[in-house]
N, C-alpha and C positions, 0 to 999 in steps of 0.2 A: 504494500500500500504506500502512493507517492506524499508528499508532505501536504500537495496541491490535493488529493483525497480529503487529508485528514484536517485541513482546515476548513473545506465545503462543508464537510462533518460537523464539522464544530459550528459551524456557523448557519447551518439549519438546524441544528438541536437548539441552540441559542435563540434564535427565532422562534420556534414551536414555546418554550420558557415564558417568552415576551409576550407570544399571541395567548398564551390562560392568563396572564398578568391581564392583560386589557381586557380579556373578553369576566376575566373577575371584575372588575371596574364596570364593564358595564350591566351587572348584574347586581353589582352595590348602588349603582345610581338609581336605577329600577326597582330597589329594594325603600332607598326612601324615600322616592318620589309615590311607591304604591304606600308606603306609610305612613305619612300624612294625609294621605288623599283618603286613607280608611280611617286616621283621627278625625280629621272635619267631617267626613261624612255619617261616624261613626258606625262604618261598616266592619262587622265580625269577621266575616267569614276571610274577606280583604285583607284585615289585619292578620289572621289565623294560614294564610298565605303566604305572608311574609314572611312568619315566624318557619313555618315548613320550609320555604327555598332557601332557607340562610344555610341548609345542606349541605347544595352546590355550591355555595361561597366556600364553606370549610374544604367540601372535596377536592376544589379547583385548585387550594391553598397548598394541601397536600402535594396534587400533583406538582404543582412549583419546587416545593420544597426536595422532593425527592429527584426529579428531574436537574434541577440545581447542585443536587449532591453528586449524582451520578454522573456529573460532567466534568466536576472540579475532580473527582475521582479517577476518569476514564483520560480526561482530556490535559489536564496540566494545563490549565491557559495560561495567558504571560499576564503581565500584571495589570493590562489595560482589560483586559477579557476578563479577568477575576474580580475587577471591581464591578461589571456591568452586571455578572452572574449576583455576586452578593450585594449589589443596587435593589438586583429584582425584587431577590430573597428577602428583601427588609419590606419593598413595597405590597409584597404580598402579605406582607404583617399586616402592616397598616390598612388595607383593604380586609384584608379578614376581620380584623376588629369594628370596622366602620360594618361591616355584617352585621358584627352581635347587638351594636347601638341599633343598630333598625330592627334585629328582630324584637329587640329589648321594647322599642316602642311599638310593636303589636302589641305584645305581653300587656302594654299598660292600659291600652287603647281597647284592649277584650276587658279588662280587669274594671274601666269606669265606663263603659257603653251605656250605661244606666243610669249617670251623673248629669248634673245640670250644668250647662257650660257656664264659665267666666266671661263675660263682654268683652272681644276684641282680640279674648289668648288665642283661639286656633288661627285668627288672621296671622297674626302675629310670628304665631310658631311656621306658617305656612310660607312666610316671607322671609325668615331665618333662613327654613328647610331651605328654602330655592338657590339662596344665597351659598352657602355650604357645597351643595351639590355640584352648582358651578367651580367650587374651587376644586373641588372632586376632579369633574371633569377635563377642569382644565392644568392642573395636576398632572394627570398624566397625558396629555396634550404634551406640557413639558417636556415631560419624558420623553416619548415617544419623539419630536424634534430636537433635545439637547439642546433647549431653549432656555439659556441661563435667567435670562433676560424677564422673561413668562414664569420662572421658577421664581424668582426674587419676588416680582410681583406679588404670588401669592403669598408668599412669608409675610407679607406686610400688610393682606389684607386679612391677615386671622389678626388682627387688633380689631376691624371694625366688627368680627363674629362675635368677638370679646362684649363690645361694646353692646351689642343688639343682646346677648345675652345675659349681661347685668341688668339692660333695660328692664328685659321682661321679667329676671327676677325679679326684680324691688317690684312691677306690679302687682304680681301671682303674691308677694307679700301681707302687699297692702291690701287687696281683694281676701287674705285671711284672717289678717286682724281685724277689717272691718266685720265678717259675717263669718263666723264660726263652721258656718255651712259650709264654708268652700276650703276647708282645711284640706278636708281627703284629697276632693278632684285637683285642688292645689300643688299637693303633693305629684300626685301625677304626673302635671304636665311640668312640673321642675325638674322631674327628675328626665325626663322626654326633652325638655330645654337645652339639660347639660349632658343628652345621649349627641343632640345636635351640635351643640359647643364643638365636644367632643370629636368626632366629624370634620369639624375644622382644624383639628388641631393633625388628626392623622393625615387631611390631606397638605397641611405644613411638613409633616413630617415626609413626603411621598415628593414636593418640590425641593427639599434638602436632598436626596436619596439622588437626583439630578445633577444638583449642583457636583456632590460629594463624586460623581459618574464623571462627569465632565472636569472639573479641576483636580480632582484628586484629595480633596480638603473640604471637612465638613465644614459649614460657614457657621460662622463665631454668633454665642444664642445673646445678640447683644440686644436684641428684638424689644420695644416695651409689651411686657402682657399688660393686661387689662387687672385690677385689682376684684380678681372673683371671690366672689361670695365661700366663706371656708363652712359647708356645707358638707358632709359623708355624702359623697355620690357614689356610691361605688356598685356596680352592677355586677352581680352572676351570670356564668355563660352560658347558665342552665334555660 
């Protein structure tokens, strides 16, 4: 086998890696875009959907993971090729987790189907959601062209996710202190608020993973966060 084989080789298996990386990606955005669309509507069965396909998100993960291994394994890439392989391998973290946030928000969205909404939160979380999604997408837009330029961007725009998601907590607050009744479904959709935060933050992490591809150097977390609420959000993957 000539060296001209074995690089063809390598560089359609690399390919095959890259094409479940996006086609997870577009299976994450589908994920919460159908997940808010079944909060506002408050559709079950919809949200109960979600929760079932976050599957293929994990399976797809897997095969990354393994595929990824078996390369650095068989293939020895040089040091430019090793970074691209373990770029993937991180973003398909990041994309698996942004899975479990949306099925997370099925889970909550069957859980108060039966609650009486707060004035203006589902708008509200619906125009976060959009917002996120796009950095989603265009995330690995980055990627996919080695767009330093489009990666930086989005680094800078999870301040303003920051920003829209302190907003709406301090409301869902004050919608609890005023009326005892809205405790529960408050709870809710805060914790749905900071599955979407959240969201932004992995697809920050998915335009680093770019950067880190293309210069060889993670970029310095010199970033302002947003001063979020020290709240226990911590979700199970169950």
């Amino acid at each position: 086998m000539n060296d001209k084989h074995i690089v063809s080789s390598f560089d359609r298996d690399l390919e095959s890696i890259q094409a479940s990386v996006i086609k997870m990606g577009g299976l994450v955005e589908a994920a919460l875009a159908d997940a808010i669309t079944a909060l506002k509507t408050r559709d079950v069965e919809k949200a109960a959907m979600v929760r079932k396909g976050d599957r293929f998100i994990d399976e797809l993960d897997q095969v990354v993971k393994t595929d990824a291994a078996k390369l650095i394994a068989l293939r020895s890439p040089t040091a430019s090729d090793l970074r691209t392989v373990l770029s993937v391998m991180e973003i398909s973290s990041h994309l698996e987790r942004c899975g479990d946030y949306a099925k997370n928000m099925g889970k909550r969205t069957i859980a108060m189907a039966d609650s009486n909404e707060i004035n203006g939160t589902l708008a509200s979380l619906g125009r976060m959601s959009q917002f996120v999604e796009a950095m989603i997408k265009d995330a690995l837009d980055a990627f996919v062209q080695r767009d330093l330029e489009k990666a930086r961007e989005i680094i800078a725009r999870d301040e303003e996710a920051d920003q829209i998601y302190n907003t709406l907590f301090r409301s869902l607050l004050t919608h609890m202190m005023e009326d005892h009744r809205n405790i529960a479904v408050g709870m809710h959709l805060h914790f749905i608020a900071k599955n979407i935060e959240r969201v932004g933050d992995h697809a920050t992490g998915i335009a680093e993973q770019t950067i880190y591809l293309v210069t060889g150097q993670m970029p310095d977390d010199d970033r302002p966060k947003q001063d979020v609420p020290a709240v226990d959000t911590s979700e199970s993957k169950g």
